[in-house]
C-alpha positions as CSV (number, residue, x, y, z in Angstrom):
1,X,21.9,5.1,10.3
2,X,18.3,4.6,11.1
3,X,16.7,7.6,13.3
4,X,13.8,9.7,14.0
5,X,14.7,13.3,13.2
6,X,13.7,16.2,12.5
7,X,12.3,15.2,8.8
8,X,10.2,12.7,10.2
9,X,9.0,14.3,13.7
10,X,8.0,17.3,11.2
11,X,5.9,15.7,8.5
12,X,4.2,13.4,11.2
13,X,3.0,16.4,13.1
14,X,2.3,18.1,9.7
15,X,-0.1,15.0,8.7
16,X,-1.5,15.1,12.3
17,X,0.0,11.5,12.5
18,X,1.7,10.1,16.2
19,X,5.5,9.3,15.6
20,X,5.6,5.8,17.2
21,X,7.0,3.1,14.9
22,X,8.8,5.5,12.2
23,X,12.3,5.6,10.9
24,X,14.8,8.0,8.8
25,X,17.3,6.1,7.1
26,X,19.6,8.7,5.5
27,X,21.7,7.2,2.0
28,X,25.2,7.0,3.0
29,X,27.7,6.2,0.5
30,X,31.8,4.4,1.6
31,X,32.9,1.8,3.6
32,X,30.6,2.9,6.5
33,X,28.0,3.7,4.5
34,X,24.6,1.4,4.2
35,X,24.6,2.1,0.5
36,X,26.5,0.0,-2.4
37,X,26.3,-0.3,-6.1
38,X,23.7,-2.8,-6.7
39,X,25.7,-5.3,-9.5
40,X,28.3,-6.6,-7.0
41,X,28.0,-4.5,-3.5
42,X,31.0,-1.8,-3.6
43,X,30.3,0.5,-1.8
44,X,32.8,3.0,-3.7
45,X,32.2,2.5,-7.1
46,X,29.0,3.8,-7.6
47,X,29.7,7.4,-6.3
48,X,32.0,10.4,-6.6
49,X,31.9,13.9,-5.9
50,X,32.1,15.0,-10.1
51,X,29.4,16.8,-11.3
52,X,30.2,15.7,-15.2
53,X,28.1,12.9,-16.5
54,X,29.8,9.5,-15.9
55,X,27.5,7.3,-14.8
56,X,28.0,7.9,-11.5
57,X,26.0,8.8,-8.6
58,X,27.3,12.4,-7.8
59,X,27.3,13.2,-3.7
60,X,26.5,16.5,-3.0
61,X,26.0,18.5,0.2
62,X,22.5,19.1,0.4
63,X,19.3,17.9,1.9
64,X,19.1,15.9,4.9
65,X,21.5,15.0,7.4
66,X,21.8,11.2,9.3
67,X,19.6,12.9,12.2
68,X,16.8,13.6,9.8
69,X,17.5,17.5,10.2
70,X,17.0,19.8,7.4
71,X,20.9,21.1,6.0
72,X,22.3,19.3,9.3
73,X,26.2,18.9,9.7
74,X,25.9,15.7,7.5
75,X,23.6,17.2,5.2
76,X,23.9,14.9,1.5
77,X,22.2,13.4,-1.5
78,X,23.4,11.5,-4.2
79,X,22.1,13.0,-7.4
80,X,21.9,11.6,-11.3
81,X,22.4,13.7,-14.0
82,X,23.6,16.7,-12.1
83,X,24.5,19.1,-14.6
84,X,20.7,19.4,-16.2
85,X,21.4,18.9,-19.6
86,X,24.3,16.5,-19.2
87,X,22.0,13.2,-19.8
88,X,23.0,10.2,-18.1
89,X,22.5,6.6,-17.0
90,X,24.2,6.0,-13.4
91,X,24.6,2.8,-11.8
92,X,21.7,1.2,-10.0
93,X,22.6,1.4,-6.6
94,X,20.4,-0.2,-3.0
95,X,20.5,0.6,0.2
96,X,20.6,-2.0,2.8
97,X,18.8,-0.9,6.2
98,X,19.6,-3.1,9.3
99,X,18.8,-3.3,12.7
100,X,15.3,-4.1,12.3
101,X,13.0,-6.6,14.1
102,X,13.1,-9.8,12.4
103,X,9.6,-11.0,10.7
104,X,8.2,-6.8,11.5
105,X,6.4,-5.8,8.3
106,X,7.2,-2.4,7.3
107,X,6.0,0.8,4.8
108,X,9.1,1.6,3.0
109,X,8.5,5.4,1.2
110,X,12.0,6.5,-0.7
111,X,12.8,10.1,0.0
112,X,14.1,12.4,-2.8
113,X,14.1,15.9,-3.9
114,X,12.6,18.3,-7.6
115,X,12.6,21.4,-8.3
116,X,9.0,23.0,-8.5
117,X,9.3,24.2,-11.9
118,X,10.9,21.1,-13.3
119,X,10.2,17.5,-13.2
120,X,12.7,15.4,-11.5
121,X,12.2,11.5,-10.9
122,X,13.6,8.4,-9.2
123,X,13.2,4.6,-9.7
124,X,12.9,2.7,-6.7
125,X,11.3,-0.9,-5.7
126,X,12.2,-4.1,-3.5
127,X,14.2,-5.7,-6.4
128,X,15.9,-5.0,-9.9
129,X,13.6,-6.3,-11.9
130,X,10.7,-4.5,-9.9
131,X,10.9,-0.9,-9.8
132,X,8.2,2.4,-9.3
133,X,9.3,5.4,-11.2
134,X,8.2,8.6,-9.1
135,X,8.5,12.4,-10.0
136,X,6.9,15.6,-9.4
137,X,4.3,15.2,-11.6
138,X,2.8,11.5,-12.2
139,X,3.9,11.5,-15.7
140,X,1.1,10.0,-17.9
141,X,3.8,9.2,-20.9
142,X,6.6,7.6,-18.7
143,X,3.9,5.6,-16.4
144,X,5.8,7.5,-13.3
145,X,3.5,7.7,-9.8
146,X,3.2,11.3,-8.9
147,X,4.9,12.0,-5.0
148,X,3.8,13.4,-1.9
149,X,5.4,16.8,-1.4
150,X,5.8,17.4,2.2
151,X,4.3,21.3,2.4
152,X,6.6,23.4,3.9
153,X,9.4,21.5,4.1
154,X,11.5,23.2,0.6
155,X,15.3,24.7,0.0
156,X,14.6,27.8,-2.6
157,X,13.0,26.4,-5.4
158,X,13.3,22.6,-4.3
159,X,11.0,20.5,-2.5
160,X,11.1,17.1,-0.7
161,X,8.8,14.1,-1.7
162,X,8.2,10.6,-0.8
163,X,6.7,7.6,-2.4
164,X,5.8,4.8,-1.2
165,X,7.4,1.5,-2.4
166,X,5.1,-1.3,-0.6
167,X,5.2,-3.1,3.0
168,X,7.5,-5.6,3.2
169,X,9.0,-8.1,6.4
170,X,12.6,-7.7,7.7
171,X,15.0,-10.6,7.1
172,X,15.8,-12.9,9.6
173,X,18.7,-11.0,10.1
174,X,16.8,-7.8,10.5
175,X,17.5,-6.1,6.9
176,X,15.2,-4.9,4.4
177,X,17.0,-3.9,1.0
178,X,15.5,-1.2,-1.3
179,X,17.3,-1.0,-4.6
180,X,17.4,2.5,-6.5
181,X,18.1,4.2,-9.9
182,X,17.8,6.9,-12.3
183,X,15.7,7.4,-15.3
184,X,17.4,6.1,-18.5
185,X,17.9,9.5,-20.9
186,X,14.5,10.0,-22.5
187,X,15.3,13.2,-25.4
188,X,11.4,13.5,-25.4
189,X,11.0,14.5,-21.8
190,X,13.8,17.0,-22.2
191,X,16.8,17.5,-20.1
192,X,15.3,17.9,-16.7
193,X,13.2,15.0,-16.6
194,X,16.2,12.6,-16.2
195,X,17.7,14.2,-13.0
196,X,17.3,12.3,-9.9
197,X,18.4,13.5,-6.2
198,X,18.1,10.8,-3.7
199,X,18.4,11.5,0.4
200,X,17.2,8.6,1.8
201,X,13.9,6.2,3.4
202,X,11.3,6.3,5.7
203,X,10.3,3.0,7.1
204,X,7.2,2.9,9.0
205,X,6.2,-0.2,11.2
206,X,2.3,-1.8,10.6
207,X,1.0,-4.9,12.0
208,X,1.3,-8.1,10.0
209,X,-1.7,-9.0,7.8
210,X,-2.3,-11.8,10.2
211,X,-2.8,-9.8,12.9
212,X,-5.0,-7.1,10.8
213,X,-7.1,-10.3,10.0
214,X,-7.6,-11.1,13.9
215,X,-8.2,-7.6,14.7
216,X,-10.8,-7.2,12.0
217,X,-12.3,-10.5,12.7
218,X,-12.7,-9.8,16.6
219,X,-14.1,-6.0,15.9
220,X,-17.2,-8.4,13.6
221,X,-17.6,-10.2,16.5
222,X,-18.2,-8.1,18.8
223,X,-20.0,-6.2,16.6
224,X,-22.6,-9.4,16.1
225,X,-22.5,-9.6,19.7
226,X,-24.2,-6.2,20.2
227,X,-27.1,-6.7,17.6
């Protein structure tokens, strides 16, 4: 589930950034998946393939696929309020990512689509109880964080964004969990606003803060030396 495709090799070189140290995790949904619904961990029951609101997550064939690639052979996202209009409140869902280093401190950005004429938005944060709201836009009234759209990465009139959660440490087990969910209905923000398509995280690697400290303290140093 965790690999550095074509998403990430692309907006790394766009950025003029090296690709050491990152990570596509791509949202996958069933008993293989790495996804589950937040409230008890099924990994079923917080997805289907409807398009009707039901408070659901709806998988659709779109997006990115486990590679990283642009409309690969396993191209999804899971999508909220899918018919527009259709308001609704799915499930909060997270997605587990494993095989990390144990103790490795990492910047976690979620990965998720809008249309460029419309404004649509994702909650995401490192508990329940703790959540960013992103959209397109950095919605003043909703107190959402505008994303990065990655230039020249779009599908017709739909582009890719990230945001960046925080930096957080692996488990001892090597897991970091991300939990994710839609915007409750909001009338005043009109149909569009509530719609959330979700494909997936970046994790990038940094250095611990201890080891910042050392670094930062050892460049003074030497710095004193030379005076």
């Amino acid at each position: 589930m965790m690999k550095k495709g074509g998403l990430i090799l692309l907006m790394l070189l766009l950025a003029g950034l090296p690709a050491w140290g990152v990570i596509y995790v791509d949202a996958e949904g069933g008993a293989s998946g790495n996804t589950a619904r937040a409230s008890d961990g099924d990994v079923n029951a917080w997805w289907t393939t409807a398009t009707a609101p039901d408070g659901l997550w709806g998988r659709r064939a779109f997006g990115y696929d486990q590679d990283g690639v642009l409309n690969g052979a396993t191209k999804d996202i899971f999508e909220s309020s899918g018919t527009g209009s259709g308001r609704e409140d799915s499930v909060a869902i997270v997605t587990t990512v494993s095989g990390l280093t144990p103790g490795q401190f990492y910047q976690v950005d979620v990965v998720y689509w809008s249309s460029n004429s419309q404004n649509w938005c994702i909650r995401a944060g490192f508990s329940l109880d703790s959540m960013l709201l992103f959209d397109r836009l950095g919605d003043a009234g909703s107190g959402a964080i505008a994303g990065t759209r990655i230039e020249g990465i779009q599908d017709g009139d739909r582009w890719v964004f990230t945001g960046t959660i925080g930096t957080i440490a692996a488990d001892g087990n090597g897991r970091i969990r991300v939990y994710l969910d839609d915007k409750p209905s909001d009338a005043s923000q009109g149909g569009w606003y509530d719609r959330s398509w979700y494909d997936g995280l970046i994790l990038t690697e940094v250095p611990e803060p201890t080891t910042g400290l050392l670094a930062a303290a050892g460049a003074l140093l030497g710095i004193r030396r030379r005076k």
